[in-house]
Each structure stands twice: as C-alpha cells, then as structure tokens.
C-alpha positions as CSV (number, residue, x, y, z in Angstrom):
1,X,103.5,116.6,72.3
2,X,101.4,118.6,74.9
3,X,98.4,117.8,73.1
4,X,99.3,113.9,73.2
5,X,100.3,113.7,76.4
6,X,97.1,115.4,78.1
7,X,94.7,113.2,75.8
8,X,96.0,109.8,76.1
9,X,96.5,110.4,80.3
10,X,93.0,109.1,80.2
11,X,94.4,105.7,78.9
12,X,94.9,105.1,83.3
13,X,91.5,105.4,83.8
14,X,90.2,103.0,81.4
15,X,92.6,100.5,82.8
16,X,90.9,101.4,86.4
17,X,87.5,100.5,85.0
18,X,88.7,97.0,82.9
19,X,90.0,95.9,86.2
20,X,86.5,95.6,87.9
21,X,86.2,91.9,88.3
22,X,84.1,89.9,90.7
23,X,85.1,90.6,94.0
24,X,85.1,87.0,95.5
25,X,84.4,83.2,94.7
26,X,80.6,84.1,95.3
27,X,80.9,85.4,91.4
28,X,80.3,82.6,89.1
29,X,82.7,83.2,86.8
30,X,86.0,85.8,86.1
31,X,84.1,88.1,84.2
32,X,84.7,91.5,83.2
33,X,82.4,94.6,82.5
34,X,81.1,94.0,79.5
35,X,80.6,90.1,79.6
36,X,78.6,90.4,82.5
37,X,76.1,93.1,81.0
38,X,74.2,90.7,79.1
39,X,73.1,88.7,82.3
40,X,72.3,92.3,84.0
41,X,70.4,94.1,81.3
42,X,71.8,96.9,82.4
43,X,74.6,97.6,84.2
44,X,76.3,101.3,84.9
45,X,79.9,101.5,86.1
46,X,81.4,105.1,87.4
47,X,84.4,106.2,88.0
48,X,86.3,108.9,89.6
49,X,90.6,109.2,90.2
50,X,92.0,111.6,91.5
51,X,96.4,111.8,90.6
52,X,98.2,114.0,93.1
53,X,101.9,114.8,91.8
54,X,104.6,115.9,94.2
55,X,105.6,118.7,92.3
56,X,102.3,120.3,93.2
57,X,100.4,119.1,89.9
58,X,97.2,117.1,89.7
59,X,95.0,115.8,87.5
60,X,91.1,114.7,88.0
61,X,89.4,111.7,85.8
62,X,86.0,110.7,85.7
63,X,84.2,108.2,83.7
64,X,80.7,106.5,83.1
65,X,79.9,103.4,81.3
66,X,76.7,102.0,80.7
67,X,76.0,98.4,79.1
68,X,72.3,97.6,77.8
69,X,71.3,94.2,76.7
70,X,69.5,94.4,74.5
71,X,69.4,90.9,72.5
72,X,70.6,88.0,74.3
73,X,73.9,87.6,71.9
74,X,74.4,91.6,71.7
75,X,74.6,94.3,74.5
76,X,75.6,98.4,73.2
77,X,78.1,100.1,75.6
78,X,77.8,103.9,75.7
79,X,80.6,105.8,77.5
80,X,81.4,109.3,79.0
81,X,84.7,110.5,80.1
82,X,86.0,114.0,81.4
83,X,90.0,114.8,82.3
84,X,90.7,117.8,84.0
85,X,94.1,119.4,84.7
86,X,95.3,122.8,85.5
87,X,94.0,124.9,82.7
88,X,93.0,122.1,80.7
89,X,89.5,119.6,80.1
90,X,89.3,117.3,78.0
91,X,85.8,115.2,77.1
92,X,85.4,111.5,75.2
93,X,82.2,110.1,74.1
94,X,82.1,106.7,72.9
95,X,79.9,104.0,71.7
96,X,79.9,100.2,70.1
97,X,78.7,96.6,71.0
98,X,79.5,93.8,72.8
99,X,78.6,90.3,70.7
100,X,78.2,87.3,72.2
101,X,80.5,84.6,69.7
102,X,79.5,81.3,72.1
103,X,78.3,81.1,75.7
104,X,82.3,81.8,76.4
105,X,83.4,83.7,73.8
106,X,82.8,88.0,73.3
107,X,83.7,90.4,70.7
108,X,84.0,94.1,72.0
109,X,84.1,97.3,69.8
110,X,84.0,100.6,70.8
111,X,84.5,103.9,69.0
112,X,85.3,107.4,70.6
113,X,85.1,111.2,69.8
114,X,87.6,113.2,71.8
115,X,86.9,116.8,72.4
116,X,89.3,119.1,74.4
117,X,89.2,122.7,75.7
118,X,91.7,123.5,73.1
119,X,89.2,122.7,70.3
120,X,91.3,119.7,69.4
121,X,89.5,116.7,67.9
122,X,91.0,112.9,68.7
123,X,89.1,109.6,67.4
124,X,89.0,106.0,69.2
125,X,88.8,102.6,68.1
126,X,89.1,100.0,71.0
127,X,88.3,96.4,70.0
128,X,89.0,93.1,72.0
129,X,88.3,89.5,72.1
130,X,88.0,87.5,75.2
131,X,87.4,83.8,76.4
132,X,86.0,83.2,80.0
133,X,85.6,80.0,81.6
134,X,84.4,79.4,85.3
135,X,87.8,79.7,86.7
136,X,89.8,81.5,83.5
137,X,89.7,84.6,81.5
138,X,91.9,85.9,78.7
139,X,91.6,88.9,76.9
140,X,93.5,89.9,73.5
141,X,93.1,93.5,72.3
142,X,94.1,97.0,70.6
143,X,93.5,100.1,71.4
144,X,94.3,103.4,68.4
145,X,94.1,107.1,68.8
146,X,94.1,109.2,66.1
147,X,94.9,113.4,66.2
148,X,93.3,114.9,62.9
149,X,94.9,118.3,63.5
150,X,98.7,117.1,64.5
151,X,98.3,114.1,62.3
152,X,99.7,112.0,65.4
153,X,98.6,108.0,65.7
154,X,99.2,105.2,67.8
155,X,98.4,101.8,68.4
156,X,98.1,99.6,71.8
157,X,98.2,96.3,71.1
158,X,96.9,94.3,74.6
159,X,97.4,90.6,76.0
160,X,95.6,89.8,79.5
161,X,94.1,87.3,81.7
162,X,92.9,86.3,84.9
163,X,92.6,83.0,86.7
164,X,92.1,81.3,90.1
165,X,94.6,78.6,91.2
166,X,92.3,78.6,94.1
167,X,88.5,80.0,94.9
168,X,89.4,82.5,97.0
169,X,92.2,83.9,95.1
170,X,92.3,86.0,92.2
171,X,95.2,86.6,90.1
172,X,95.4,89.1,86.9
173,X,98.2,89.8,84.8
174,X,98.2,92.0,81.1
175,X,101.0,93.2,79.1
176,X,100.7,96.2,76.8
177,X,102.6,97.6,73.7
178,X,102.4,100.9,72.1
179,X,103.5,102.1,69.0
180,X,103.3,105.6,68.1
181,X,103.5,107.4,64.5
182,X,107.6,107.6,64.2
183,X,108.1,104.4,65.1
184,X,108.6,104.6,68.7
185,X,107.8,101.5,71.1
186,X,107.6,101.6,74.2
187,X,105.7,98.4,77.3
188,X,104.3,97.9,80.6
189,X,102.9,95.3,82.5
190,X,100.3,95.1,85.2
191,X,99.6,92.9,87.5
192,X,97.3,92.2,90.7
193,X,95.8,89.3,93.0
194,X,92.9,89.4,95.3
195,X,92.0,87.7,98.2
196,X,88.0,86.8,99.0
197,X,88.5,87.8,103.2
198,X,85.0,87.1,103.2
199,X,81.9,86.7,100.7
200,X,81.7,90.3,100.2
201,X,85.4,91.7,100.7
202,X,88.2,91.2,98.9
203,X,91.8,92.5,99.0
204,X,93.6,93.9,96.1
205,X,97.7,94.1,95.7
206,X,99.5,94.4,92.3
207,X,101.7,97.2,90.8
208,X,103.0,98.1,87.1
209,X,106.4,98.6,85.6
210,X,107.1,99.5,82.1
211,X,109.3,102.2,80.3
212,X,108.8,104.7,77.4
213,X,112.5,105.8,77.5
214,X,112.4,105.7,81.1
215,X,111.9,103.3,83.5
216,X,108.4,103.6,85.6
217,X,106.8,101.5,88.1
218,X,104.1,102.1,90.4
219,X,102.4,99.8,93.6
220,X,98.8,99.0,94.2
221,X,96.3,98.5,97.0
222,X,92.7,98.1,97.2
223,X,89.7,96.5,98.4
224,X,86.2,95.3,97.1
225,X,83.2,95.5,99.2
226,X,79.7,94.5,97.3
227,X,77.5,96.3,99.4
228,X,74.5,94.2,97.4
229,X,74.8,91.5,95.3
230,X,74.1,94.0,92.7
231,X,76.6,97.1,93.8
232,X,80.3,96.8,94.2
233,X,82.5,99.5,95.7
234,X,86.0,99.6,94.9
235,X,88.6,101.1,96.1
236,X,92.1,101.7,94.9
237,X,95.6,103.6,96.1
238,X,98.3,104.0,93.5
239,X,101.8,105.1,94.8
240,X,103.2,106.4,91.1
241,X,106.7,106.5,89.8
242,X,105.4,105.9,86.3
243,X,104.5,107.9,82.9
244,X,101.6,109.1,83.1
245,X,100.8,108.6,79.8
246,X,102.3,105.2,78.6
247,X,103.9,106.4,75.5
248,X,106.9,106.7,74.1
249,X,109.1,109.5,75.3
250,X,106.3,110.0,78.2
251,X,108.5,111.4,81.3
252,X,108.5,109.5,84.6
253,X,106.7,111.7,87.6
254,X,106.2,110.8,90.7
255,X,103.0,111.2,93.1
256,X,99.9,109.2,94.4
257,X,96.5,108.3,92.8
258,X,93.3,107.2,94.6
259,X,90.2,105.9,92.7
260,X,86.7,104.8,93.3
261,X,84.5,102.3,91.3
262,X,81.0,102.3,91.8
263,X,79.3,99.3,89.6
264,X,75.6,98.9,89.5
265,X,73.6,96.2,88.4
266,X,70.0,96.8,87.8
C-alpha cells in the first residue's frame, strides 16, 4: 500500500499539466497540450508543485513535457517526471504520439516506466481521444498503472470537456473513475472557469470533490498571464482536504498546494 500510494501521488500533477488551456479569447480555439503541438512544432511545458500538509509532511513534484511535430497529422510527446517526499523519490519516463484523426479530431497514447528509490518498477499506459471545435472541447480517456513486484493494477477511466458560453469565459468540467485490482471503486470530479480580465490575464476558480472511502474536496485559485504570445505562466493555489492519491482506501489529509506552469512555444 505504501508503495501505491507514493507512486500514483503523481497522478495530481498530471492533472495540473492537462489543465493548461488557452488563457483568454485571444486563443483560437479550447485546445489542450498536445493538440496545440502540431501548430507549434515544438512546444515544452514544465511543471513544479509543491504540497504542504499540516501535519508537517510535504511532498515536491516536478514534470517536463515536450511535444515535437514532426508530420503534420502526428506530433511524439516525451515526458520526465520526479516525486520527492521525505525519504523517498520516485522518477517516470514516458513516451507516445499524438495523431491527428481530422482537423478536429486527436488520438493520444503515451507509455511510462516508473522507477523509484526503492528499486520498484511501475508501467504506464495513458490513452485519450478528444474533439475540439472553436468554442468546445471534450476529452474521453484511461489511464492504467501496473506494479510488477506487488502485482497491484488499476485503471482510470476519464470523461472531460471544456466550453465557452461566452468569449471571455472559460468553463472546464471532468469526472474520473478508478478501479483498482480487488475491485475497489472509488470518483472525483473537477471543475474550474476562467475569466479573460484582459487579453493576457485570466482568472482561474474551480475545486474537486470525490471519495475513496472518504469524502475529499479541495478549492482552487489561479491566474494566467502569457507573458508572449508564445509563453504562458500559470499559477495555481490548492487549499486540500482530499486523498492525495485518488484511490480507493486513499486517506483524506489536509494541507495546501501551490504550482507553477511554464508553457513554451517555439
């Protein structure tokens, strides 16, 4: 269970980095990291989150991923993650593509080798399919970890989207499932709107709730600012009475999170 637990924390983080859509109604369209790599040719998004706990506990995330077109129909995501807690690190390497179906229609697939400090091997398979329009996007996807040396599995079936009722407003909705080895469900949802203040800030409110045999919830603020048109800062601060983890039997803990995005467009 300790083994679990530490590994799939990361599964926060990769939510942090989904979540970077276009910070106003100067963006063309809804999209999402990897739909909007192919129009880049190559596009780098870094993050770092930092979990404070208020029984003295932390924890430290940080991730890279880097999108190369490299046909006009395909783009190959590579990815780079580190967790750290006290007297723990765990590292994830991960690659796949990102195929273009029709000019509004992508396929995303991604495979990942877990490695922690423990010697412990875990392996990722993260696949979705989403449909953007100028003013809609909706994303259906799963997520499954595997743990060779426990023999422990689950699967995270996904169901998201985003749209704007208006230009300046953003709003973003996904519900998730998981489903471990014994059987064990447990959901959550998340949800957020942002306001376009101006062409190049926007302001971010949302919050999850969920349970995994308890009942978790945590609240959200942030705010975009593209310093270029081709560099986005984001900023976000989590007040957490959640699992950490998102699984079943996951314990509720309470603390604060604050993250940074930094997506580059070259």
């Amino acid at each position: 269970m300790r083994m679990r637990t530490r590994r799939v924390a990361g599964l926060a983080l990769a939510l942090a980095v989904l979540a970077a859509l276009p910070l106003s109604a100067a963006a063309s369209r809804p999209a999402n990291r990897e739909s909007a790599a192919d129009a880049a040719g190559v596009r780098t998004i870094a993050t770092v989150a930092l979990d404070t706990w208020f029984d003295g506990s932390f924890r430290v995330k940080v991730e890279d991923v880097l999108l190369v077109g490299v046909l006009p129909s395909l783009t190959v995501e590579a990815r780079v993650a580190r967790e750290d807690i006290e007297g723990w690190h765990g590292w994830q390497f991960g690659v796949g593509p990102v195929v273009n179906l029709t000019p509004n229609l992508y396929l995303v697939a991604l495979y990942a080798l877990g490695l922690d400090s423990d010697a412990v091997f875990s392996h990722e398979l993260d696949a979705s399919l989403n449909h953007e329009t100028a003013t809609t996007a909706v994303s259906l996807g799963v997520k499954a970890d595997w743990f060779p040396s426990s023999g422990y599995f689950y699967v995270l079936p996904s169901l998201g989207g985003k749209f704007h009722p208006i230009p300046t407003l953003g709003l973003f909705g996904k519900v998730f499932v998981a489903i471990d080895r014994d059987g064990q469900v447990c959901g959550s949802f998340w949800g957020e709107a942002d306001w376009s203040v101006t062409p190049v800030i926007a302001l971010r409110a949302g919050g999850t709730m969920g349970t995994s045999g308890e009942f978790g919830w945590s609240a959200i603020a942030g705010v975009n600012v593209a310093l270029t048109p081709k560099v986005l800062l984001k900023y976000t601060f989590k007040y957490l009475a959640e699992p950490p983890d998102s699984l079943p039997g996951s314990p509720v803990r309470n603390g604060i999170e604050n993250g940074l995005v930094l997506d580059v467009r070259f």
